[in-house]
N, C-alpha and C positions, 0 to 999 in steps of 0.2 A: 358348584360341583354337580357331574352329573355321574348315575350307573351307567354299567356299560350298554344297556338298556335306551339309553337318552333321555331317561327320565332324570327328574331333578335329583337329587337326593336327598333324603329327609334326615332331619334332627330331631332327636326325643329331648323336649324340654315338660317341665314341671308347671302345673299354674295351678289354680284355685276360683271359684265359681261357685256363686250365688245358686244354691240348690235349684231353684224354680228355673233357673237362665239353662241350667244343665241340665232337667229333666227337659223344660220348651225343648232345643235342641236334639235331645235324644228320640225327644218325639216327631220333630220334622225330619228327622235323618229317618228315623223307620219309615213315615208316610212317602218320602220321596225314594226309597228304596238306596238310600247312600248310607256309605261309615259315617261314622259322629265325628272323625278325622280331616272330613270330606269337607265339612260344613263349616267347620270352625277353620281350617286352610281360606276355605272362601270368605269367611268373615274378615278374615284377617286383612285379606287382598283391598277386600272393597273398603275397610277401615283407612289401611295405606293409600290407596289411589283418593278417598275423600280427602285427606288430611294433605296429599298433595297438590290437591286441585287437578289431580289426572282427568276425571270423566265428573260431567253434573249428577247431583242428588237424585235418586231414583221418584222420591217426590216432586222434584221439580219438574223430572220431565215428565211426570203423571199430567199435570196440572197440565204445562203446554199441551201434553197433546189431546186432552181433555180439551181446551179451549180452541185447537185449530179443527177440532171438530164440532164446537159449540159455534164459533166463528166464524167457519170456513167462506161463507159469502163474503162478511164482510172486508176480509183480507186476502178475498179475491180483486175487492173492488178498491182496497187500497194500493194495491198490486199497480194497478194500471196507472 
C-alpha cells in the first residue's frame, strides 16, 4: 500500500525491548540526527534481507575488503 504521496504506508504495531537495546537506539537515532522510527524500519529491513540471503553480512564484507587491501598484490598476481 502506498499514500498518495508514493510513499509506503506505515502500520502502528506494538513490541517490547530490552531497555539498554532502546535507549542504544535512541542514542544512535539522536547522534545520526534520524527518528527512533527510522532506525528500527532499517533494522528491520537488514534482519529480513539477512535471514533471506538477499545481500552478504556486513562483517563479511568488512573482512574482504580489509583483505583485498591487505592482499592486493598478491591477487593481482593470481589474477594473471
Amino acid at each position: 500500500m502506498q499514500t498518495t504521496t508514493g510513499q509506503p504506508k506505515k502500520v502502528k504495531f506494538s513490541a517490547q525491548a530490552d531497555p539498554a537495546v532502546l535507549e542504544a537506539l535512541r542514542r544512535m537515532a539522536g547522534e545520526e540526527g534520524r527518528q527512533l522510527q527510522s532506525l528500527i524500519d532499517e533494522a528491520l529491513r537488514d534482519y529480513i534481507e539477512r535471514k533471506q540471503g538477499l545481500t552478504p553480512r556486513k562483517h563479511v564484507m568488512q573482512a574482504l575488503q580489509a583483505s583485498m587491501i591487505q592482499h592486493d598484490s598478491l591477487y593481482r598476481e593470481l589474477a594473471r
